[in-house]
MOPAC internal coordinates of N, CA, C and O (Angstrom, degrees):
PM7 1SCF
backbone

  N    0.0000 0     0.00 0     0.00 0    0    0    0
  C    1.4563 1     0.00 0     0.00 0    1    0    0
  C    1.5216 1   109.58 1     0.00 0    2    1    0
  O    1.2310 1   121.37 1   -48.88 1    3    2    1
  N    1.4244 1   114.99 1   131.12 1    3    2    1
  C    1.0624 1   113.97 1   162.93 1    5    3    2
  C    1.4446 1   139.88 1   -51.26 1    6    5    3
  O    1.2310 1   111.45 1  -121.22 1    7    6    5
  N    1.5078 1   133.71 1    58.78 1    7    6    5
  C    1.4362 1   127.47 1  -165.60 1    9    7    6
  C    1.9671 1   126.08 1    13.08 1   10    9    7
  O    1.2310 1   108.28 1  -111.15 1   11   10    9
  N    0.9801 1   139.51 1    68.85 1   11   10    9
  C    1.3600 1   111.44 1   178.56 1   13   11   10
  C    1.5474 1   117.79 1   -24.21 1   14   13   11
  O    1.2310 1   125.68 1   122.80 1   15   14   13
  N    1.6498 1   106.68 1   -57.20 1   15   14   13
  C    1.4601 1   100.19 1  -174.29 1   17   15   14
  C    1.5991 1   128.18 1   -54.98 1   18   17   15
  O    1.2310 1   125.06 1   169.07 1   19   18   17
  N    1.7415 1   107.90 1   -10.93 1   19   18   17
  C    1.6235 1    93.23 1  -178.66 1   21   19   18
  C    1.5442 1    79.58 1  -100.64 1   22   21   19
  O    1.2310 1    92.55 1   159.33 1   23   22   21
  N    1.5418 1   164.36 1   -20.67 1   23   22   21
  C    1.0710 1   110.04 1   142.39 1   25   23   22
  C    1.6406 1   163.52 1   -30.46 1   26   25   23
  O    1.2310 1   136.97 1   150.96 1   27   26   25
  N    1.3734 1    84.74 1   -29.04 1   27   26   25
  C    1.9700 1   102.76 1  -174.60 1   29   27   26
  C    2.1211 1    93.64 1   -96.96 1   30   29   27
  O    1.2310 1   114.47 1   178.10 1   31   30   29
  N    0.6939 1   128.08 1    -1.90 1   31   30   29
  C    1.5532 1   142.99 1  -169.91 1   33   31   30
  C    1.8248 1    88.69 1  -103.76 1   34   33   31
  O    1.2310 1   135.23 1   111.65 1   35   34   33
  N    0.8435 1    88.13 1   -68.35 1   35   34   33
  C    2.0413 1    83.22 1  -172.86 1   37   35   34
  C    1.2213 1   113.79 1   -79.24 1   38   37   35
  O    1.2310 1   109.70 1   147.94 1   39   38   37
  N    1.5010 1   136.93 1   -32.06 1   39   38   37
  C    1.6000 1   132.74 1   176.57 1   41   39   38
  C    1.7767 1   107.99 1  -115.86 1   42   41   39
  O    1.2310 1   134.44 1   155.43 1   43   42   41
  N    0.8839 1    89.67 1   -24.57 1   43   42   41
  C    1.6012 1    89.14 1  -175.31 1   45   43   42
  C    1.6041 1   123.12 1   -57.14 1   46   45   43
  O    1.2310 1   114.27 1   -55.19 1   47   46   45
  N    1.2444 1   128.46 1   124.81 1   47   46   45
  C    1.6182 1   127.81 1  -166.47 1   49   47   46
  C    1.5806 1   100.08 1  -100.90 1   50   49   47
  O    1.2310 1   128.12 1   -35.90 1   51   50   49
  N    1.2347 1   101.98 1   144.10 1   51   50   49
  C    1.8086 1   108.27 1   171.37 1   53   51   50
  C    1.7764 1   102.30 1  -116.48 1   54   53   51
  O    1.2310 1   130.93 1   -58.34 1   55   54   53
  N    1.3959 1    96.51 1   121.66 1   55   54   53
  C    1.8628 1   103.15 1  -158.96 1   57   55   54
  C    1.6717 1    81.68 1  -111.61 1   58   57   55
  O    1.2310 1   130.89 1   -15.00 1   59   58   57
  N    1.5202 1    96.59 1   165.00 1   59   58   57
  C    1.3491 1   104.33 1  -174.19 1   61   59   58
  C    1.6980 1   102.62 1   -61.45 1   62   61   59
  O    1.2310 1   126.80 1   -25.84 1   63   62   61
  N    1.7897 1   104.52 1   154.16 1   63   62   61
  C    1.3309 1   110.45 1   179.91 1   65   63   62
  C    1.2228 1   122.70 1    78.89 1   66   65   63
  O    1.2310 1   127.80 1  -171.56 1   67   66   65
  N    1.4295 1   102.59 1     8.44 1   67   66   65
  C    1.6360 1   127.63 1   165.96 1   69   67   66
  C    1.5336 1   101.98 1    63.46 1   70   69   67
  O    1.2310 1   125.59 1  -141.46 1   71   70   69
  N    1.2934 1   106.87 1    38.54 1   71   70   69
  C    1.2625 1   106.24 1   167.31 1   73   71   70
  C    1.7411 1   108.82 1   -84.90 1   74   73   71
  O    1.2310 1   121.17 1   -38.21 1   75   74   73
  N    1.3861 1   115.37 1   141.79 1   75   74   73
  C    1.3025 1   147.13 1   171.56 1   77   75   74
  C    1.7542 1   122.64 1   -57.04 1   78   77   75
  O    1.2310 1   101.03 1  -129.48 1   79   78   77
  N    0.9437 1   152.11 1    50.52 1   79   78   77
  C    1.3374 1   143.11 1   165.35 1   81   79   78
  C    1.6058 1   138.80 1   -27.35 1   82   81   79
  O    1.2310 1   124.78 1  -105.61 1   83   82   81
  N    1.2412 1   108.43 1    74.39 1   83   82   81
  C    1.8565 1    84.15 1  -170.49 1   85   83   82
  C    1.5200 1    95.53 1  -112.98 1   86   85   83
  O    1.2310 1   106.22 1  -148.17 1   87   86   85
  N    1.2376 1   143.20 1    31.83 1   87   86   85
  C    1.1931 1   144.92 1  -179.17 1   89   87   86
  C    1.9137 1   109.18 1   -59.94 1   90   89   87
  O    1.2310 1   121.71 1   179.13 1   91   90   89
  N    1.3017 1   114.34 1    -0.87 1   91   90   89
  C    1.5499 1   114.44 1   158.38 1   93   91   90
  C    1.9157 1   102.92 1   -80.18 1   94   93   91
  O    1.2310 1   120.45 1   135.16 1   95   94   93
  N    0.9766 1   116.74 1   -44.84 1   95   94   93
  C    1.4090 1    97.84 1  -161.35 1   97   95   94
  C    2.1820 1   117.31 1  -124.10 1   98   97   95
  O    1.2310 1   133.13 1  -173.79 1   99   98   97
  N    1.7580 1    92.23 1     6.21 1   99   98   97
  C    1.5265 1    98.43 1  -161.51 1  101   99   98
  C    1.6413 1   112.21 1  -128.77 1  102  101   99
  O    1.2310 1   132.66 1   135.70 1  103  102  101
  N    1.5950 1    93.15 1   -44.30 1  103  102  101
  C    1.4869 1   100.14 1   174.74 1  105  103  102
  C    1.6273 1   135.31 1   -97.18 1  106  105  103
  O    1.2310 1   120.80 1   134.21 1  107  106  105
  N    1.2844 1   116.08 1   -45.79 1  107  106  105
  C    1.5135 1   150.59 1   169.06 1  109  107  106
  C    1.6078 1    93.99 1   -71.92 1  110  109  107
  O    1.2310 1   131.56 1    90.71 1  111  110  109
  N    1.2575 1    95.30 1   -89.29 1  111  110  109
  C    1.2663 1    95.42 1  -167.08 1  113  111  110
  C    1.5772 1    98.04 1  -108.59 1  114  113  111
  O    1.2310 1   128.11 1   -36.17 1  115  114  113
  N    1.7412 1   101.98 1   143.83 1  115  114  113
  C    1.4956 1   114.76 1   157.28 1  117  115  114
  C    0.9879 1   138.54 1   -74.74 1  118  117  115
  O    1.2310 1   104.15 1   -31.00 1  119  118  117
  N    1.2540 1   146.82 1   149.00 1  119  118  117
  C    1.6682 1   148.12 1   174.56 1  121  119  118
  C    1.8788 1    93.28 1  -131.79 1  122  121  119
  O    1.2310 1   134.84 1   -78.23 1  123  122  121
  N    1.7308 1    88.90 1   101.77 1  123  122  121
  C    1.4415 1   102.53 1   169.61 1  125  123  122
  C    1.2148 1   125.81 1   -47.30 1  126  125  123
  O    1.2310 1   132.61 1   116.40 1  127  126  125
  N    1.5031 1    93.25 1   -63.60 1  127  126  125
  C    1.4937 1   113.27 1  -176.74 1  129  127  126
  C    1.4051 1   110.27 1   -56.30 1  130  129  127
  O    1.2310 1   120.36 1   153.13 1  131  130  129
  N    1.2033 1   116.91 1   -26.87 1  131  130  129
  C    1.7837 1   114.35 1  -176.59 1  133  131  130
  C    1.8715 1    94.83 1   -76.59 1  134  133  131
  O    1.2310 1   128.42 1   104.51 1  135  134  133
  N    1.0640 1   101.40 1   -75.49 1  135  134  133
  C    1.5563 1   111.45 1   163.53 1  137  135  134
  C    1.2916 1   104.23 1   -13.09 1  138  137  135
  O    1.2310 1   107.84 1    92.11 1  139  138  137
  N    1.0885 1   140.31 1   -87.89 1  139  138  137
  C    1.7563 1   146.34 1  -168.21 1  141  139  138
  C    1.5732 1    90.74 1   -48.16 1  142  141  139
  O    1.2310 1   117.37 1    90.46 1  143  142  141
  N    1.3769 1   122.61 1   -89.54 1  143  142  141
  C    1.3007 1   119.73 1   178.48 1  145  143  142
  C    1.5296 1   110.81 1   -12.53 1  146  145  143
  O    1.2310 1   128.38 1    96.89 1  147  146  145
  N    1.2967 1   101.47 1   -83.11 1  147  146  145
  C    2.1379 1   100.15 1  -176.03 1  149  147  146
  C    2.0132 1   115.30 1   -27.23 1  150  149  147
  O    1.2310 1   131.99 1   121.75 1  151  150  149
  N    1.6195 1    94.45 1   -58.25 1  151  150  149
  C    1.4976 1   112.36 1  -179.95 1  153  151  150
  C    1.7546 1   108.78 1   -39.80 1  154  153  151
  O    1.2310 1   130.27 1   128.53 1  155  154  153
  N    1.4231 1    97.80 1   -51.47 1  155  154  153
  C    1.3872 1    97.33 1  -173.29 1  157  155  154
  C    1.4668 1   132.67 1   -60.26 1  158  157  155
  O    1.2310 1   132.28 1   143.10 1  159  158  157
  N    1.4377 1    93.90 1   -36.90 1  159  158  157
  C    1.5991 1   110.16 1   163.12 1  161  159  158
  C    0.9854 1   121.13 1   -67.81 1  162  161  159
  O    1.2310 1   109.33 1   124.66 1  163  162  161
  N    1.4465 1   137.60 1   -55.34 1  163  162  161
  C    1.2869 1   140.96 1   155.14 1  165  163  162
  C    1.4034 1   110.19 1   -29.15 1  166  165  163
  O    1.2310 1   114.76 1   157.36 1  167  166  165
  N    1.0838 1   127.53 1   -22.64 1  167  166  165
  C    1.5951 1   118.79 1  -165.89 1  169  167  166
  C    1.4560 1    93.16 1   -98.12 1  170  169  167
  O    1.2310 1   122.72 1   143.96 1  171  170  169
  N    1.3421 1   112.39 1   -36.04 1  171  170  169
  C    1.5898 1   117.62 1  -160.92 1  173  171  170
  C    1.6456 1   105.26 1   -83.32 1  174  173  171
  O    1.2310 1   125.93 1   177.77 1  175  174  173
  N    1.6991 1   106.21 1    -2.23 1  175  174  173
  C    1.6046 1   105.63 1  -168.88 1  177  175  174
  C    1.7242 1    98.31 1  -111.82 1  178  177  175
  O    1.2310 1   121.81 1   171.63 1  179  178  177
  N    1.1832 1   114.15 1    -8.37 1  179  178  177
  C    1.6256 1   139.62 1  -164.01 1  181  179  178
  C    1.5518 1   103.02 1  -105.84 1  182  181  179
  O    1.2310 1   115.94 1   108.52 1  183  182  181
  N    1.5478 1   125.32 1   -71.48 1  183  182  181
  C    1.3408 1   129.15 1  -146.41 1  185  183  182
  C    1.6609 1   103.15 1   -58.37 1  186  185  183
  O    1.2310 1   109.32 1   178.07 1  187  186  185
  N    1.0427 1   137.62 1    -1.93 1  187  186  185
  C    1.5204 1   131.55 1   170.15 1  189  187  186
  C    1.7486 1   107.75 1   -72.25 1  190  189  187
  O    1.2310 1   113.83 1   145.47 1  191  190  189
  N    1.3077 1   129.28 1   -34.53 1  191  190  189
  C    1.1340 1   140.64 1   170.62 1  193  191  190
  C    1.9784 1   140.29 1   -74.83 1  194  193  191
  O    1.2310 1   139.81 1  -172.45 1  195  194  193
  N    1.3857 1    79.18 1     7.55 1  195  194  193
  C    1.8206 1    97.79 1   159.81 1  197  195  194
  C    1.8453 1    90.34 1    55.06 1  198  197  195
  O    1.2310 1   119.03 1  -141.96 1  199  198  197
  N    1.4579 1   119.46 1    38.04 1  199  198  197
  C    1.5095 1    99.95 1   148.14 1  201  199  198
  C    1.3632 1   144.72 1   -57.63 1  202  201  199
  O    1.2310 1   123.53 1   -33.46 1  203  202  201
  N    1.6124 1   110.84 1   146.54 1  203  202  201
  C    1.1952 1    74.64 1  -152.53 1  205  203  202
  C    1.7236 1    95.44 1  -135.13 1  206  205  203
  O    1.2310 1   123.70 1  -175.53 1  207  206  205
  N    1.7341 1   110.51 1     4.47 1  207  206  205
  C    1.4057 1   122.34 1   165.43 1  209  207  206
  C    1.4603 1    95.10 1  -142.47 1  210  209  207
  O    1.2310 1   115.72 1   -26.67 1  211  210  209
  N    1.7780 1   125.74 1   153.33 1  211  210  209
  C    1.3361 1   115.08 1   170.51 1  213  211  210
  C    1.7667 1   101.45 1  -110.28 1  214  213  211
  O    1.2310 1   114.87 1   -54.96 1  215  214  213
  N    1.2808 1   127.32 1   125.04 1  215  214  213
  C    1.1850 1   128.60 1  -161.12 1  217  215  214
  C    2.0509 1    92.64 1  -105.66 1  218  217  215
  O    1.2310 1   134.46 1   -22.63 1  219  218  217
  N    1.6552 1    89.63 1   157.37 1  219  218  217
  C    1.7131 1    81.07 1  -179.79 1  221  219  218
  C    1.5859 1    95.96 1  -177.59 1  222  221  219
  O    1.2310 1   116.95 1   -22.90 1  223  222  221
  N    1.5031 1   123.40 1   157.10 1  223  222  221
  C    1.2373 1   119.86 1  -168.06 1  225  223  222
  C    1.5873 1   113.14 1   -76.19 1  226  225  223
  O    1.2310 1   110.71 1   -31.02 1  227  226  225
  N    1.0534 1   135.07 1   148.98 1  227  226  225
  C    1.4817 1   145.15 1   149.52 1  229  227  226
  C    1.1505 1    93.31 1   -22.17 1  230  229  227
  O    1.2310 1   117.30 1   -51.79 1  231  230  229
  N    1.9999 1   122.75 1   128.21 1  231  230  229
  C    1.1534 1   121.75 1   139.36 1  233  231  230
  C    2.0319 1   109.21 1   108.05 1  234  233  231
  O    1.2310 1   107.05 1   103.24 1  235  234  233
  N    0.8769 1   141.72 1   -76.76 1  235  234  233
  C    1.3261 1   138.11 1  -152.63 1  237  235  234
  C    1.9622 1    92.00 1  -122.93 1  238  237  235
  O    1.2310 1   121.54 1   160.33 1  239  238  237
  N    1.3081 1   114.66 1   -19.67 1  239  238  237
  C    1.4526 1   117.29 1   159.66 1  241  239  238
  C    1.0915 1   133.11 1   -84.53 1  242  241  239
  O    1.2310 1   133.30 1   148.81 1  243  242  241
  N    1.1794 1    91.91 1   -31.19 1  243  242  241
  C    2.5493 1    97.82 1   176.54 1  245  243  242
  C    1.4185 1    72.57 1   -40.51 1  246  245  243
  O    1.2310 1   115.32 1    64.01 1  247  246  245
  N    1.4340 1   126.49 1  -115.99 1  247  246  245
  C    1.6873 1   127.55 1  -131.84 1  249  247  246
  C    1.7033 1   132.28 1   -10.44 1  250  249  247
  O    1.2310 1   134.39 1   126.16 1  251  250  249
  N    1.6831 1    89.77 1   -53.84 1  251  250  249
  C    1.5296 1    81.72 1  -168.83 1  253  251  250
  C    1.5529 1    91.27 1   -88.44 1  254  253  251
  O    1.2310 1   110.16 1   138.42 1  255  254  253
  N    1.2420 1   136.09 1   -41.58 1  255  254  253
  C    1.4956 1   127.25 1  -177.05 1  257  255  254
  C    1.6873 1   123.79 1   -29.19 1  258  257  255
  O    1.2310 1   128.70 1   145.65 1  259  258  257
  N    1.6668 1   100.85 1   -34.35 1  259  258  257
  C    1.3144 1   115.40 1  -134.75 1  261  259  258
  C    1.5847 1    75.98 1   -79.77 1  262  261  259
  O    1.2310 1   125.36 1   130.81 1  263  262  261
  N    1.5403 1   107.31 1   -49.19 1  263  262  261
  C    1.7308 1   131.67 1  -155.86 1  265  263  262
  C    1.6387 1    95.99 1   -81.49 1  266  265  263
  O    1.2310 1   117.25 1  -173.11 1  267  266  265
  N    1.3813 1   122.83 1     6.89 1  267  266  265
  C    1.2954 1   121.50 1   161.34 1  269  267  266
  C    1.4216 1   144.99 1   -99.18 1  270  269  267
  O    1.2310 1   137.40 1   148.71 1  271  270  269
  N    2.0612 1    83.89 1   -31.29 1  271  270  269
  C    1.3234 1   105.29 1   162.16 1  273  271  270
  C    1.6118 1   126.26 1   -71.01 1  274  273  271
  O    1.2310 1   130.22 1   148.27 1  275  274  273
  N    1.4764 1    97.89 1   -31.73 1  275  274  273
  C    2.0117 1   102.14 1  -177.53 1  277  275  274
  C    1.4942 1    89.91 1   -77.78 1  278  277  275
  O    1.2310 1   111.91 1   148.50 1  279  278  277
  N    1.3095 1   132.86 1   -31.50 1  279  278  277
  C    1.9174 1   118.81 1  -173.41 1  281  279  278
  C    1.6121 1    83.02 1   -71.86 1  282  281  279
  O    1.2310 1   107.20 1   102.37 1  283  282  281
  N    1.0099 1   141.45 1   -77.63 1  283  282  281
  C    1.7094 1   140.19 1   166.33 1  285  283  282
  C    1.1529 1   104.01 1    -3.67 1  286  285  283
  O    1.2310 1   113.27 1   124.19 1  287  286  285
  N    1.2767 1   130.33 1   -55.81 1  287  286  285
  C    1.7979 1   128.68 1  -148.97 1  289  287  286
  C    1.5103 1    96.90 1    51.87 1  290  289  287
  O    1.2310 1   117.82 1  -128.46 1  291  290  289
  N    1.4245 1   121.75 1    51.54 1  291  290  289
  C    1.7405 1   113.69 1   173.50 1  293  291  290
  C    1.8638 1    91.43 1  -128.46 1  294  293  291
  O    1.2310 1   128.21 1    -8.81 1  295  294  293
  N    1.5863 1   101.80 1   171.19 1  295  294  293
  C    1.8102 1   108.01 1   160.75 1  297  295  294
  C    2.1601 1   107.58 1   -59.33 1  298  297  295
  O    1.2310 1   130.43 1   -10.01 1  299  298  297
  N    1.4583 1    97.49 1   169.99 1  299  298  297
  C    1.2208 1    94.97 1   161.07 1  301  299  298
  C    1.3696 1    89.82 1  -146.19 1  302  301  299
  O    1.2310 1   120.30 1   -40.66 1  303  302  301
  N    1.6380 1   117.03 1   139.34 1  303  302  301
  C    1.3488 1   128.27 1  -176.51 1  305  303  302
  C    1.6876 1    86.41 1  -116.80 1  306  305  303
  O    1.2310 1   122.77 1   -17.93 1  307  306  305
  N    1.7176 1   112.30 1   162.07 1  307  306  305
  C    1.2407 1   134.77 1   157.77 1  309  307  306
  C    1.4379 1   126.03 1  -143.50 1  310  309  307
  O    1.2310 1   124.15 1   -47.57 1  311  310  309
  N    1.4560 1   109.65 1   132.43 1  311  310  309
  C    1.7515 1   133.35 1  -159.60 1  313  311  310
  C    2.0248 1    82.00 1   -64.62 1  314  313  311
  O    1.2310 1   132.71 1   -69.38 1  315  314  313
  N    1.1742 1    93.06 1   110.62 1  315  314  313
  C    1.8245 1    79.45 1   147.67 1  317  315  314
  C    1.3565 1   143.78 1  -115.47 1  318  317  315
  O    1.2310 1   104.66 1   -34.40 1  319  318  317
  N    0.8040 1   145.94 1   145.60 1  319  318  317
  C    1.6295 1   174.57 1   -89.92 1  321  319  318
  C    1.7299 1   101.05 1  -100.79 1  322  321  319
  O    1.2310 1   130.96 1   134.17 1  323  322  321
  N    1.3404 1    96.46 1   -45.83 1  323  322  321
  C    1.6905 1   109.67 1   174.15 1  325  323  322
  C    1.5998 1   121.10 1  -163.43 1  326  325  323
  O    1.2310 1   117.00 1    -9.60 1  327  326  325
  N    1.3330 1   123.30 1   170.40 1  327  326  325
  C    1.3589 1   116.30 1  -125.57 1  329  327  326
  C    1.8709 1    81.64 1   -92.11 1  330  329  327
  O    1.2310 1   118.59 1     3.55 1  331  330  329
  N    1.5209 1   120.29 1  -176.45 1  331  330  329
  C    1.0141 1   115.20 1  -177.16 1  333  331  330
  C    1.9932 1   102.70 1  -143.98 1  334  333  331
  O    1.2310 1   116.55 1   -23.80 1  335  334  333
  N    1.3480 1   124.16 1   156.20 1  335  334  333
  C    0.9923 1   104.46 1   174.54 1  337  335  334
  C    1.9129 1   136.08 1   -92.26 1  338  337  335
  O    1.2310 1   129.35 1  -164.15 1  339  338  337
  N    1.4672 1    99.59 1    15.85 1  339  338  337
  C    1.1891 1   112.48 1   176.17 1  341  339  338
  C    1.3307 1    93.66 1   -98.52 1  342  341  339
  O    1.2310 1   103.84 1  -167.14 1  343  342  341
  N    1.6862 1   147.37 1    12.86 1  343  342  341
  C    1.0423 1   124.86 1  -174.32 1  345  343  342
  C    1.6166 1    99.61 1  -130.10 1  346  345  343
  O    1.2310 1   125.53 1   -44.60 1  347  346  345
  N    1.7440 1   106.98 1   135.40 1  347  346  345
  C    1.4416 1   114.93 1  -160.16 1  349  347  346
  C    2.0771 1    97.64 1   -78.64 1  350  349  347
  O    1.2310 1   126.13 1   -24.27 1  351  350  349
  N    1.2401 1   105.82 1   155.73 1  351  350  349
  C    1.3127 1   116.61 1  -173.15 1  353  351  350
  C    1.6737 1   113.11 1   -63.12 1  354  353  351
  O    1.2310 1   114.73 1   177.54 1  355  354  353
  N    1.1266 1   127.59 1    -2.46 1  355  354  353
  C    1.6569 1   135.36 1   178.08 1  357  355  354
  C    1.4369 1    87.49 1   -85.68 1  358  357  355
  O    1.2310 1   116.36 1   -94.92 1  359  358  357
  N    1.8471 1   124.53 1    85.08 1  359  358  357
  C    1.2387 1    99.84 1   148.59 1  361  359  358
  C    1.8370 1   102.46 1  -148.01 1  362  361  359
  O    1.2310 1   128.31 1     9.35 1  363  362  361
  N    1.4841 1   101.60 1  -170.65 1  363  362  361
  C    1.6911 1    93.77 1   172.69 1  365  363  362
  C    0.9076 1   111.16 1   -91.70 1  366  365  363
  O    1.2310 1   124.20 1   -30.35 1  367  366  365
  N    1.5768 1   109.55 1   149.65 1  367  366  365
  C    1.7779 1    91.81 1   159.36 1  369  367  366
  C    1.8473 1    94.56 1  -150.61 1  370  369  367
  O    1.2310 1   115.90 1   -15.34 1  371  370  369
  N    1.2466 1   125.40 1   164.66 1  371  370  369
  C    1.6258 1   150.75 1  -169.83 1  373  371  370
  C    1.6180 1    96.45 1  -135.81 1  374  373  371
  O    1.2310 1   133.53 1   -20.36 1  375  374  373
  N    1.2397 1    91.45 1   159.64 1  375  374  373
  C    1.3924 1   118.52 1   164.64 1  377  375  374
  C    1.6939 1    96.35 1   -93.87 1  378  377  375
  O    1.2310 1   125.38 1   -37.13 1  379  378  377
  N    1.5376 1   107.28 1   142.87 1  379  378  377
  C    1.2184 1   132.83 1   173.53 1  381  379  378
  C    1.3213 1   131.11 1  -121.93 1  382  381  379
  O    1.2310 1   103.97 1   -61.38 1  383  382  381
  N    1.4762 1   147.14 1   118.62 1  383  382  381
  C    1.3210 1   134.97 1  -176.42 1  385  383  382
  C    1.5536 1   113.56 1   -97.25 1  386  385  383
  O    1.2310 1   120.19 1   -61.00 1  387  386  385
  N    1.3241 1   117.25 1   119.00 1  387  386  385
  C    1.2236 1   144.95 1  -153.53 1  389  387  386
  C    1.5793 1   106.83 1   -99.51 1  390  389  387
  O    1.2310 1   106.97 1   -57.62 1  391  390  389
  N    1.2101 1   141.87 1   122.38 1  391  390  389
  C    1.5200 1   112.59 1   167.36 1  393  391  390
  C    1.5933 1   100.10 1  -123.70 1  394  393  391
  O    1.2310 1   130.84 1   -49.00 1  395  394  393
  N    1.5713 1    96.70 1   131.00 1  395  394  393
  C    1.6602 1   125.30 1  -144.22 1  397  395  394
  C    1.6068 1    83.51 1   -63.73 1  398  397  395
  O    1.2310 1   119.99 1   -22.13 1  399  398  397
  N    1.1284 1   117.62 1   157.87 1  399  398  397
  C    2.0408 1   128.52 1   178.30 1  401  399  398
  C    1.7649 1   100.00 1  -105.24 1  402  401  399
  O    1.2310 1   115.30 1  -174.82 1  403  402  401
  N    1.3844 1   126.52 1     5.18 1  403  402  401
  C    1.4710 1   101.69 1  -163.10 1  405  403  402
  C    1.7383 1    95.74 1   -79.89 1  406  405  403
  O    1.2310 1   131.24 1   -25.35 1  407  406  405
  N    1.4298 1    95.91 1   154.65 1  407  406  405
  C    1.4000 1   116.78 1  -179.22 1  409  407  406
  C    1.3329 1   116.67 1    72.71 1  410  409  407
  O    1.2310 1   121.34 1  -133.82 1  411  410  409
  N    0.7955 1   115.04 1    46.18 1  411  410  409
  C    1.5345 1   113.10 1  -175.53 1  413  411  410
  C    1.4642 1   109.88 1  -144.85 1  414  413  411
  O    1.2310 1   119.01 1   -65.17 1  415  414  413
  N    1.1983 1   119.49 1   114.83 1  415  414  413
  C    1.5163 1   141.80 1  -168.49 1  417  415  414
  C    1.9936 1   114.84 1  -106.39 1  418  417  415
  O    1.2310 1   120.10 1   180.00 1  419  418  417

């Protein structure tokens, strides 16, 4: 497996507020193959535990979730950000802390 961490070590940016950058290989743009890789492990660190949906936030989680659930052979659902009107009022929801992206190149 390709390390994630020597990905985020060689492209990965640390922006003020210790925010995280991986918009080379996670956000902007995808890296499948990294993606599949992650999924697989995740599945291989998971599948003893009878999962049986992989849940994950709107947005910077689809990727590896998505590539966790098909190594799973399970659904993958994702929490989103705000409510929608095709979706009936029986649902969960949390407060989330967000840190806003404007200005940042």
């Amino acid at each position: 497996m390709r390390k994630p961490e020597e990905r985020i070590e060689a492209e990965g940016k640390v922006l003020p507020g210790e925010l995280l950058k991986t918009d080379s290989f996670l956000n902007h743009q995808v890296d499948s193959e990294l993606m599949e890789e992650i999924g697989e492990e995740f599945a291989r660190r998971f599948s003893e535990y009878g999962v049986e949906k992989v849940l994950t936030i709107e947005a910077s989680g689809i990727p590896p979730a998505l590539m966790t659930a098909r190594a799973l052979k399970v659904p993958m659902v994702f929490a989103k950000k705000s409510g929608s009107s095709n979706i009936g009022k029986n649902v969960y929801t949390a407060a989330v802390h967000s840190i806003p992206m404007t200005g940042i190149s």
